[in-house]
N, C-alpha and C positions, 0 to 999 in steps of 0.2 A: 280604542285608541283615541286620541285630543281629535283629529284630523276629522276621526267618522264621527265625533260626539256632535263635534262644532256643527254638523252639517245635518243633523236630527232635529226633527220637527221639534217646536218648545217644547210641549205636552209631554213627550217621551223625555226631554231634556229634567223634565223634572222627575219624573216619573224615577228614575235611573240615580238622579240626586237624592232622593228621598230613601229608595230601594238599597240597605246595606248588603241583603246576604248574596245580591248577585256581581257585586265588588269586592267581596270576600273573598272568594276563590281567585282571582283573579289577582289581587295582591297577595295571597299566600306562595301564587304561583312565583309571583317576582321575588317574595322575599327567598324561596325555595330556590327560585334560580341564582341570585344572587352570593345565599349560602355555599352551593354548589362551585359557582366560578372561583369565589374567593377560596373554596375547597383547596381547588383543583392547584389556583397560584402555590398557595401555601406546600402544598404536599411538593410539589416541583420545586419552591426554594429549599426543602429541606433535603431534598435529591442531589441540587445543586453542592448544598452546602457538606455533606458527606461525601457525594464524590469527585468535586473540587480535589480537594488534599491528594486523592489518589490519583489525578493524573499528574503529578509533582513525582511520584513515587512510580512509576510506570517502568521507569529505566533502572529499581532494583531487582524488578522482577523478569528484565529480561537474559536472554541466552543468546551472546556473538557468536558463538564457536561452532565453525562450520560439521563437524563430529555431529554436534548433538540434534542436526537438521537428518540424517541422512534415515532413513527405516532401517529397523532391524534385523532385517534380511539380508543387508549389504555385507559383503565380504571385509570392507574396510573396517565395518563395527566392530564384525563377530572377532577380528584380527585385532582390536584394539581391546574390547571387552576379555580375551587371551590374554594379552600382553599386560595385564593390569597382575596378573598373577607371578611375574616374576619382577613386583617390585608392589612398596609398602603402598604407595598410589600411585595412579595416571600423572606421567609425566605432562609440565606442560612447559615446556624449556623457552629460554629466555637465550641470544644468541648477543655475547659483545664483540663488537667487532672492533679492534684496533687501527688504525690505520696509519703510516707517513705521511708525508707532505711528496711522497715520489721517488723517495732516495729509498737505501735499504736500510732496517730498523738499525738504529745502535746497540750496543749492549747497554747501554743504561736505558734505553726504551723497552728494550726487552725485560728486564732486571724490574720495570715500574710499573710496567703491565702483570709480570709475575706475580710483584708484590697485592696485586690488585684481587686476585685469583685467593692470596690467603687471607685477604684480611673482607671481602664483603660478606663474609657470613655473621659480621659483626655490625652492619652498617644500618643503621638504625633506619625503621621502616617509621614513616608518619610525623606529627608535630612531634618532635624532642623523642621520640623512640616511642609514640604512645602507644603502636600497634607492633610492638617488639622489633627483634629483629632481622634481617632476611636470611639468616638459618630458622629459622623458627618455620621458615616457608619453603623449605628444601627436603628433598627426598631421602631419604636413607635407603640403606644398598640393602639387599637381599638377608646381608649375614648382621644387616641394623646398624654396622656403621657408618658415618657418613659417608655419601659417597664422595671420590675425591673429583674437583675441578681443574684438571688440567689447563696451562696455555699450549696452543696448536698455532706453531707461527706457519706463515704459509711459506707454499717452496718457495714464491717469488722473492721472498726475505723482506716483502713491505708490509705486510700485517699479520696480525694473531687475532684467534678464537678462539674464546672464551664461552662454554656452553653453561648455563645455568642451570641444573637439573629443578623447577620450581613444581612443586607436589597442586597439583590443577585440583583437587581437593580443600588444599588447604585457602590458595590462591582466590578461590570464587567461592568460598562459604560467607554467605550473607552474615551481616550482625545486627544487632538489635534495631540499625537505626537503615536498614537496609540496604549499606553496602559495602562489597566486595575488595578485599585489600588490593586484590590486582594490580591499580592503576598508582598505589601508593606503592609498592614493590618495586614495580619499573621505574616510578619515579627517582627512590631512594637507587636503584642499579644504575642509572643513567648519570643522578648527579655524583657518584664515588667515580666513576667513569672519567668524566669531565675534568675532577679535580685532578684527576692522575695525570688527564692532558696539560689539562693548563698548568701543573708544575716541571712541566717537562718543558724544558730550552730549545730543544729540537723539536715542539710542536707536534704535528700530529691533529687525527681526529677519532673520534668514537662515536660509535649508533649502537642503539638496540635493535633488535630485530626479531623474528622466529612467532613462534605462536602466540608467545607472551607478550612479547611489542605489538605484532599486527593486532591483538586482538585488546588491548588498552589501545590505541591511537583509532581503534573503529569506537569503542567507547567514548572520547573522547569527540571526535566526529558526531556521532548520535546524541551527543549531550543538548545539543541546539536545538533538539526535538520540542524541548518542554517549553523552552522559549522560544527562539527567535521564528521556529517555523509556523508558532500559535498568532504568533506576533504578528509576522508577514500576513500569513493567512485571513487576518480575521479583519486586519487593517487594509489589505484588498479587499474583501468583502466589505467593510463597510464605505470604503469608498463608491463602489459598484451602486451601494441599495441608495446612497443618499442621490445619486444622477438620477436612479429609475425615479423614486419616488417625488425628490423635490418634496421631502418632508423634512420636519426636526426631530419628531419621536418615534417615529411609524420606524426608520433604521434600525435602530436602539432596539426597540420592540420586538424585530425580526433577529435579529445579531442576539439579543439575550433568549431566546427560545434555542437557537444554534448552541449558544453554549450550556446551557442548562442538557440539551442530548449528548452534546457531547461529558461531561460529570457523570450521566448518569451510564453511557457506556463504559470508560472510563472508571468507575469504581466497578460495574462486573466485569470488566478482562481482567483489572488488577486484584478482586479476590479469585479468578480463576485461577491466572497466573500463576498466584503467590501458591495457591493448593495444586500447583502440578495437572489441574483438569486441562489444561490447553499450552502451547508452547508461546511465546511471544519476543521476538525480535525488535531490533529497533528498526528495520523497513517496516514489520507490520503496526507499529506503533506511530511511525511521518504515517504510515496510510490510511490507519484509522483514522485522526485526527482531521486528514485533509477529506475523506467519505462524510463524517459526519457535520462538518461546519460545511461544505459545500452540498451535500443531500437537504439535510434541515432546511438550510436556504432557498434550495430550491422549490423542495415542497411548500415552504412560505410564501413564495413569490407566487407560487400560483394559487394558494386558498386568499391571500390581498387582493390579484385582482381579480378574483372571483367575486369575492366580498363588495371591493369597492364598486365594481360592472350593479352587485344587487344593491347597494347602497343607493344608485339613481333611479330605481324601481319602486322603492318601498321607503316609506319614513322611519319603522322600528330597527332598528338594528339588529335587535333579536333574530327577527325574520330573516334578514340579509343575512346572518351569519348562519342560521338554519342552512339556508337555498345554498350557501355558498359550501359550507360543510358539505352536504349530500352531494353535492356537484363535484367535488372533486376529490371525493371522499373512494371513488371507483378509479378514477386515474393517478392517485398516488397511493393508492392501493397496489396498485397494479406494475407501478415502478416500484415502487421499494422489494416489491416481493419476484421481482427480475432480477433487480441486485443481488435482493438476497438469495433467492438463488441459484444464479451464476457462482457468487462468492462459496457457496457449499457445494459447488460440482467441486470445488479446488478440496476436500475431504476425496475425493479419488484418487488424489497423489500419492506416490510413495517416498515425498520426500515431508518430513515434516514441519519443515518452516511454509510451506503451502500449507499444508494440513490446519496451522495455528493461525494462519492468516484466515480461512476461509471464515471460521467462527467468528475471531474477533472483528471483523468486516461485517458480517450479519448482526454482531450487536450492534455494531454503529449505527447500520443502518434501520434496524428496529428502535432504536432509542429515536433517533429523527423523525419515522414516523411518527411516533407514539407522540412525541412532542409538539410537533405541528398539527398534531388537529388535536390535540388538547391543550397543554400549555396558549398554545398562541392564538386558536379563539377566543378562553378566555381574555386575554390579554387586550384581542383588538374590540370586546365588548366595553371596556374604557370610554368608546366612544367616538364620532368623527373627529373630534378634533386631534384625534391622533394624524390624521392627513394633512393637516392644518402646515404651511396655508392652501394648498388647494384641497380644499374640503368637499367631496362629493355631494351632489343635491342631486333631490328624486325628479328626473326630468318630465318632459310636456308628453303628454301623447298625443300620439296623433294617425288618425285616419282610424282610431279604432286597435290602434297594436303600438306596444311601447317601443320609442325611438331609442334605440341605444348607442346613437351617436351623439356628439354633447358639441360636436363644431361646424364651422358652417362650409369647410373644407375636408377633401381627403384626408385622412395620414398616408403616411409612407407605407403601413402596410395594409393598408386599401390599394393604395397604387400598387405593391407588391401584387398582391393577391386579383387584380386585373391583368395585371401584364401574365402571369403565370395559367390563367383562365382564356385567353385568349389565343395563345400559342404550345398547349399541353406537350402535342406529341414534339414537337420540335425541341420544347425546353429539355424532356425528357431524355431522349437521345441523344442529343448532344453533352447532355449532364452524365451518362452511361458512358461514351466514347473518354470523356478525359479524365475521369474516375479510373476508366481501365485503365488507359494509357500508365495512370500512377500506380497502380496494382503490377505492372509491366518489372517494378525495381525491387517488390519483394526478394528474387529471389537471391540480391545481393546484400542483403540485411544479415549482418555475421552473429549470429546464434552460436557457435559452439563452445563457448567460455571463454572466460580472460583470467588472467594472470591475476593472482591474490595483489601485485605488486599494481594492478591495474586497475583494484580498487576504489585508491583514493584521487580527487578531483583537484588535491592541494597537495603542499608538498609537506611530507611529514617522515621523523627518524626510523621509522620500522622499513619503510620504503631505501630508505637511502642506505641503510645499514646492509639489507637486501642487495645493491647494487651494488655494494664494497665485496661484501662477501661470495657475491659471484664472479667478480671481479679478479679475487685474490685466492680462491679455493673455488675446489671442484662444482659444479652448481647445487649438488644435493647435499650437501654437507650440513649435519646437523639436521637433515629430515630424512632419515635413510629409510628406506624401504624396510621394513617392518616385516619379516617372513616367521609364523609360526607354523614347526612340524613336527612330528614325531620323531622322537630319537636316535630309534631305530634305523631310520633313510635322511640322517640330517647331513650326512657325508657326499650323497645323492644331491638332496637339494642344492646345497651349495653350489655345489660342480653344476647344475644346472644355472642356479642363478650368473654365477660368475661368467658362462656363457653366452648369456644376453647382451647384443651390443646396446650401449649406452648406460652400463655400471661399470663404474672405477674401483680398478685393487681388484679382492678378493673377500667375498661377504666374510662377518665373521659374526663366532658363534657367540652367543651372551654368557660369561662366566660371574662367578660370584664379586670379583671384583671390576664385573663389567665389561666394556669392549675396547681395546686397544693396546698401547705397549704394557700398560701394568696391570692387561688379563692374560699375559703372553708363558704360554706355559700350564693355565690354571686349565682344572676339566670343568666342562660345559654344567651351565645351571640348570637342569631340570626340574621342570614339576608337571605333575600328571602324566608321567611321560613322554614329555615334549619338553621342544628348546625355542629358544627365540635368536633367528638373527637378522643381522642388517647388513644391506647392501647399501653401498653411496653411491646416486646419480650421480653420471658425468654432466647433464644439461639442469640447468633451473629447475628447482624443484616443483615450481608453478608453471611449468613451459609447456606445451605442445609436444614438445619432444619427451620428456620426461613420462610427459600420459603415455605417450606410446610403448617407451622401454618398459613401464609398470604394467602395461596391457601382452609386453611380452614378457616378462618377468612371470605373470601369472600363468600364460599359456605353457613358458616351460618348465615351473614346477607343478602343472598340475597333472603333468604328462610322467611325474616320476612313480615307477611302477611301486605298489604300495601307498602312494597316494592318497585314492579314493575319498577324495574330497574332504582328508584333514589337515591340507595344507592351506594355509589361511595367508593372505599377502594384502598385509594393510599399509600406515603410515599416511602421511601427509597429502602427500600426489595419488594414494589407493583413496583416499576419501571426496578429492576434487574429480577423480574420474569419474567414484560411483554418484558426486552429485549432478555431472554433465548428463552421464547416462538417463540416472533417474529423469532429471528436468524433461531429456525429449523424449522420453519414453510417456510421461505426463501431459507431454504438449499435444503427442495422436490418440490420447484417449478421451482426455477434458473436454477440448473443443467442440468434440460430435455432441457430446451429452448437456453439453451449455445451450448449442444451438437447439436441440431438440428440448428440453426443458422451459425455455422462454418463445418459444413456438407455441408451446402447450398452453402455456399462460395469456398467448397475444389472443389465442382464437379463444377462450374461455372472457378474455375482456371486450372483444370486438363482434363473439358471436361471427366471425367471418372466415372462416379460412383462404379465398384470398387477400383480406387486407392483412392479415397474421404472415401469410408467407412475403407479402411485398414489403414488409416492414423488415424482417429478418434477412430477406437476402439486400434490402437495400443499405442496411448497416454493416453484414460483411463487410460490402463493396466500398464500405466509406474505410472499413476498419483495414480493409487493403490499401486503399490510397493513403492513409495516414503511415501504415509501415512502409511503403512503396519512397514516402519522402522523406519518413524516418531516416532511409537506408541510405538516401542522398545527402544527408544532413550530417549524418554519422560520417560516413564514409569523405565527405569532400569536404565539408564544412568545420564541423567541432573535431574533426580527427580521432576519433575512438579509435580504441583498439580492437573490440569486440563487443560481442554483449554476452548476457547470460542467457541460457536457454529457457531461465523465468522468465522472462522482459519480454519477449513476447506472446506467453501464455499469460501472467499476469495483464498485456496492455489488451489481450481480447477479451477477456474478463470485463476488463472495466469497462472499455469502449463499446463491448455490445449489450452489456447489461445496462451500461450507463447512456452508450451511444442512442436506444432505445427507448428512451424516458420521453427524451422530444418528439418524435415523431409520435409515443401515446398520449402525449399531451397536446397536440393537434388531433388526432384522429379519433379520437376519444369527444373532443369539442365536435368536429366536423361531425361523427354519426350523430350527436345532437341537431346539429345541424340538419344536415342528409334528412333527417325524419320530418323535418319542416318544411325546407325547399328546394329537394331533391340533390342527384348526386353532383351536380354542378355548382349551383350557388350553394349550397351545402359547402362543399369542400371550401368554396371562393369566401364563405364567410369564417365557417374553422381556421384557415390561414388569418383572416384577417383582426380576429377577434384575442388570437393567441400570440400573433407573432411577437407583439412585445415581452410578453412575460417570459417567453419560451426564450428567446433573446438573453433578455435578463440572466434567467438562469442558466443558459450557455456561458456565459460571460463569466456569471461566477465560480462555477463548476471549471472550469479553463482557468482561472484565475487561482483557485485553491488550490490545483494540480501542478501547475506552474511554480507555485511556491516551497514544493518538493526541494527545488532545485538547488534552493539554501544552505540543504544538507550537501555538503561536498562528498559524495559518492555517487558514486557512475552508475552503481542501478537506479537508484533515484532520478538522478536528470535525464536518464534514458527514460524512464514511465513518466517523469514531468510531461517531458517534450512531446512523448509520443499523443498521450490521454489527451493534454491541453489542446492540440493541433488538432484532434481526432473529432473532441469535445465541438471544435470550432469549426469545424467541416459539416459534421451533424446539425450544427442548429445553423448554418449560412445556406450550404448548400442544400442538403440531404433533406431537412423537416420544410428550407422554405422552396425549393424547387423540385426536386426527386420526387418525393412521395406525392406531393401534391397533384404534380404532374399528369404521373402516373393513375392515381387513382381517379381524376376528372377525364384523362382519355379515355379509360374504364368504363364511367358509369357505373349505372348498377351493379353491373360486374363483379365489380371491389367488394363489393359487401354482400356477396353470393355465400351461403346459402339461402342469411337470414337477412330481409330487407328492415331499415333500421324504420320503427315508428315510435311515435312520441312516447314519453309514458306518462303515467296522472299529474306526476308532478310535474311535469315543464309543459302540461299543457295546463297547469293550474296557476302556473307561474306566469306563461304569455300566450298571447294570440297568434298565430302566424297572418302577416298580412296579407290580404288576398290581393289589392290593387300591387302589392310591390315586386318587381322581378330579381332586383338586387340588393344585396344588402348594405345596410349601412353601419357597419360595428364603428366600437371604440377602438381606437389605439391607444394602448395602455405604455 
């Protein structure tokens, strides 16, 4: 190197100038290396640049429809996957609700709303009818006629409904350009709707509603995925890196490595996707997104200032980026493969919308890997003046051991990292006491589901159309209970279902012309020898109440003698019960095996089985304070109405896989540490040496999560709030006072079996001082 040449005796100085073939290798090596980086850039923009385009497209390939989350084995399926055989496809109905202004309908309201009924099978779907029109997207009846669309005015004499039988077939088959007419259907129902009001003098209102509204207005909803949450996201994050850094490029540099992992997860969920190998939703798609710019980043932030720490060591850069590579090449190892997984215990679910999330969450976070310690060395090989203007220089040594502090004062987390060293067992204990204390309101955190109507976080026409029509008609109306049986006891069944309190009328049986006054008199539709019928809820068909009549409903047709498990009782409220079920049935099985799996992982990184278990159970205990204020927050604050029984098997997921990361990114530093100057200033330096970056990537990590929020639906600002809070407990409390604590009252203890000693490389890299007792890190 210039440094070592400058400082060689002449004699040799010329010797060496004169000498080509032992500078040969040596530039072969640089141009070799050079070839290489520029490699690596190259091969990563054209990663970028294919799969770019596909996360634009992300949202043709996904599946809203709570149906097609549920496993195979569910009662609600096997009764829908039945029911598909007494009609040409799977219905997927479209519900118009008429409404007054309060008074009872006119006859010429009635008379316009009728007219409304014969004439939209004509109503042009798309620009000027380009996607035909909405009969083209309707079912035909059994014997292939269409079937007919009754108005149903209510008893109260202030509205009618109008059911849209829309063939869910035809509805969500992709087209060439990847998407589904759905949202253009409801569009075209909505506005023929409208126009009926607005020419009526007597006023009125109209919503759509039912499975084909709620499930275009969650469309709709998730559409801001591609943008504004990319948007939000990545514009908090870059906020975030320019404070840390106090650079102009060095952001940029980090931000474009995050995007470049995110393209390249990104085009494999979406050729997964599009082939059916994996399911994807638009929650798993805000989550991807927010895992991988928020991971990426953080694995950034910590190989920077690893880099820049070796930057004041060494004048090559090359070297710096070696030492720093290797260095942290074991602890982000070691996170990402916690996430990753945590995220594949969620493959043990039996609901499938977990099942698709756990994969495409392990892409994410394997593409971040991958790209943070290749893309983004590369990149910071550019040079210092990437730092530029505070440009790292190789500092003074002194006393014989390199000084790696650069100021002639503490930082803040030197003063952290004494205050914490000085009073362990005290900080600890009392850090234990009001962590419980918040663990105390878990168990008013409401898990058992919400209302489909409780969805959305804005206000939108499937919702309101929803509250007309429970308003004005019985609550299940239009989602009836779904009963297939055998022919032979379908006389039976009935009389049982009809017995269950909480169904209105008297179920009836499916004929060729359907169910109601114009199937009155016809004999029942069979096939295979079975019949399908329906019962109407008396309560909401997304209510509490409703689970229960369908939970009774099932118990007393399954008790009809003959039975024997071929009476199948699905429909709308059979598919939300079997997704409550499934969710906590998943909640007691996941969690043991997450915690045991990143158990496994901590002591295989720390070689310790007490530092492994004090990391695990100290992240529970943070992941319980964060639900504990969730629950206060929901409950008294933002007013929820519930949550899902995912929201908190997903927010343990993230939080202890994720919760996790920080405390290995101290302890990972400290046993470095530890093998130099014992388990005390060991620890006191690992706090002090990380606590910035660790910071940092709390910050951003919290930051990215937060930005969930954007999406107006209630699962999301629930895992927002929860992860972001969780995130921010973990790197304030938990990595800078908890752990730390704990493992300096310890001593050796902590890193029982295996005591930590140096290895060749970090004693090749520095001296430990013998005259120093404390350490002097940088604060980064």
């Amino acid at each position: 190197m210039p440094k070592h040449e400058s400082s060689a005796p002449a004699g040799e100085a010329v010797a060496t100038a004169t000498d080509d073939p032992p500078r040969r290798p040596a530039r072969r090596s640089a141009v070799l290396r050079a070839v290489g980086l520029i490699g690596v850039v190259v091969i990563w923009l054209l990663i970028a640049g294919l799969g770019g385009p596909a996360i634009g497209s992300l949202s043709s390939v996904q599946s809203n429809d709570q149906e097609s989350f549920l496993p195979a084995g569910a009662e609600s399926v096997a009764a829908t996957e039945a029911a598909k055989a007494f009609s040409d496809s799977g219905q997927l109905p479209a519900f118009v609700v008429f409404t007054t202004d309060g008074s009872t309908a006119t006859q010429q309201q009635l008379a316009s709303w009728g007219a409304y009924t014969q004439t939209l099978a004509s109503q042009p779907v798309g620009v000027d009818g380009a996607l035909g029109t909405v009969g083209d997207y309707l079912i035909d009846a059994p014997d292939g006629q269409p079937v007919p669309i009754p108005l149903v005015p209510s008893a109260d004499g202030q509205a009618a409904l109008v059911i849209v039988p829309l063939s869910q077939d035809k509805v969500t088959a992709v087209d060439a350009s990847g998407k589904a007419p759905l949202t253009e259907v409801v569009k075209s129902l909505r506005t023929a709707g409208q126009a009926v009001v607005d020419a009526d003098a007597a006023g009125g209102s109209v919503h759509l509603t039912g499975p084909a509204g709620l499930i275009s207005d969650l469309g709709a909803a998730f559409a801001g995925i591609d943008g504004l949450l990319l948007l939000v996201a990545l514009s908090a994050v870059l906020i975030i890196l320019v404070l840390v850094y106090r650079a102009v490029a060095l952001p940029f540099v980090v931000l474009f490595t995050s995007i470049s992992a995110l393209a390249a997860a990104g085009g494999l969920v979406y050729l997964l996707a599009k082939n059916d190998v994996l399911k994807l939703n638009g929650q798993s798609q805000g989550i991807l997104f927010i895992l991988v710019v928020g991971a990426a980043t953080d694995y950034g932030l910590l190989l920077v200032s690893r880099y820049r720490e070796e930057l004041t060591r060494v004048d090559s850069t090359w070297i710096a980026i070696k030492r720093a590579w290797r260095a942290c090449l074991e602890p982000i190892a070691a996170s990402a493969g916690t996430v990753i997984i945590g995220l594949l215990c969620l493959l043990l679910s039996d609901l499938n919308s977990n099942k698709g999330l756990g994969p495409v969450g392990a892409i994410g976070i394997a593409a971040s890997f991958v790209a943070a310690l290749t893309l983004l060395p590369a990149l910071l090989m550019a040079g210092r003046w990437l730092f530029w203007p505070r440009i790292p220089r190789v500092a003074e040594h002194v006393g014989g051991a390199h000084a790696i502090s650069h100021r002639g004062k503490p930082g803040l987390w030197e003063k952290v990292s004494v205050f914490v060293v000085r009073r362990p067992r005290r900080i600890w204990i009392v850090t234990v006491i009001v962590l419980g204390a918040l663990c105390a309101f878990v168990p008013t955190f409401k898990a058992a589901g919400t209302a489909q109507t409780d969805v959305f976080l804005t206000e939108v026409d499937s919702i309101a159309g929803q509250d007309a029509l429970t308003e004005h008609f019985p609550g299940g109306s239009g989602n009836p209970v779904i009963i297939i049986a055998p022919e032979a006891i379908a006389d039976e069944v009935v009389a049982a279902a009809a017995g269950v309190e909480g169904i209105s009328g008297e179920p009836a049986v499916l004929t060729a012309a359907g169910v109601g006054p114009q199937a009155a008199g016809l004999p029942p539709l069979v096939v295979d020898g079975k019949v399908q019928i329906e019962a109407t809820l008396t309560a909401a068909s997304d209510s509490e109440a409703a689970e229960e009549t369908v939970r009774a409903v099932r118990t007393a047709v399954h008790a009809v003698p003959g039975a024997n498990g071929q009476v199948l009782v699905g429909g709308t409220t059979a598919i939300q019960v079997d997704t409550n079920d499934t969710s906590s049935r998943d909640l007691k099985v996941i969690i043991p095996v997450v915690l045991v799996a990143i158990l496994f992982v901590l002591i295989l990184l720390l070689r310790s089985l007490i530092a492994a278990l004090l990391l695990v159970a100290a992240t529970v205990l943070s992941f319980g304070a964060a639900l504990g204020v969730s629950a206060l927050m929901f409950n008294h604050v933002f007013d929820f109405p519930g949550s899902d029984p995912a929201v908190p098997l997903f927010a343990f997921v993230f939080l202890v896989a994720l919760g996790v990361d920080y405390s290995i990114f101290l302890m990972t530093r400290a046993r470095e540490e530890v093998a130099f100057h014992g388990p005390h200033d060991g620890v006191m330096r690992g706090l002090a040496v990380t606590g910035g970056v660790i910071t940092s990537a709390g910050l951003v990590l919290a930051a990215t999560f937060a930005a969930l929020a954007v999406i107006p639906i209630l699962f999301l600002a629930q895992i927002a709030f929860i992860v972001a809070f969780g995130v921010l407990l973990d790197t304030f409390v938990v990595r800078t006072l908890l752990v730390p604590a704990v493992a300096i009252d310890m001593g050796w203890f902590t890193w029982w079996p295996i005591r930590p000693k140096p290895t060749k490389h970090q004693l090749a890299q520095r001296t430990p001082p013998a005259e120093a007792s404390s350490p002097v890190p940088v604060d980064h």
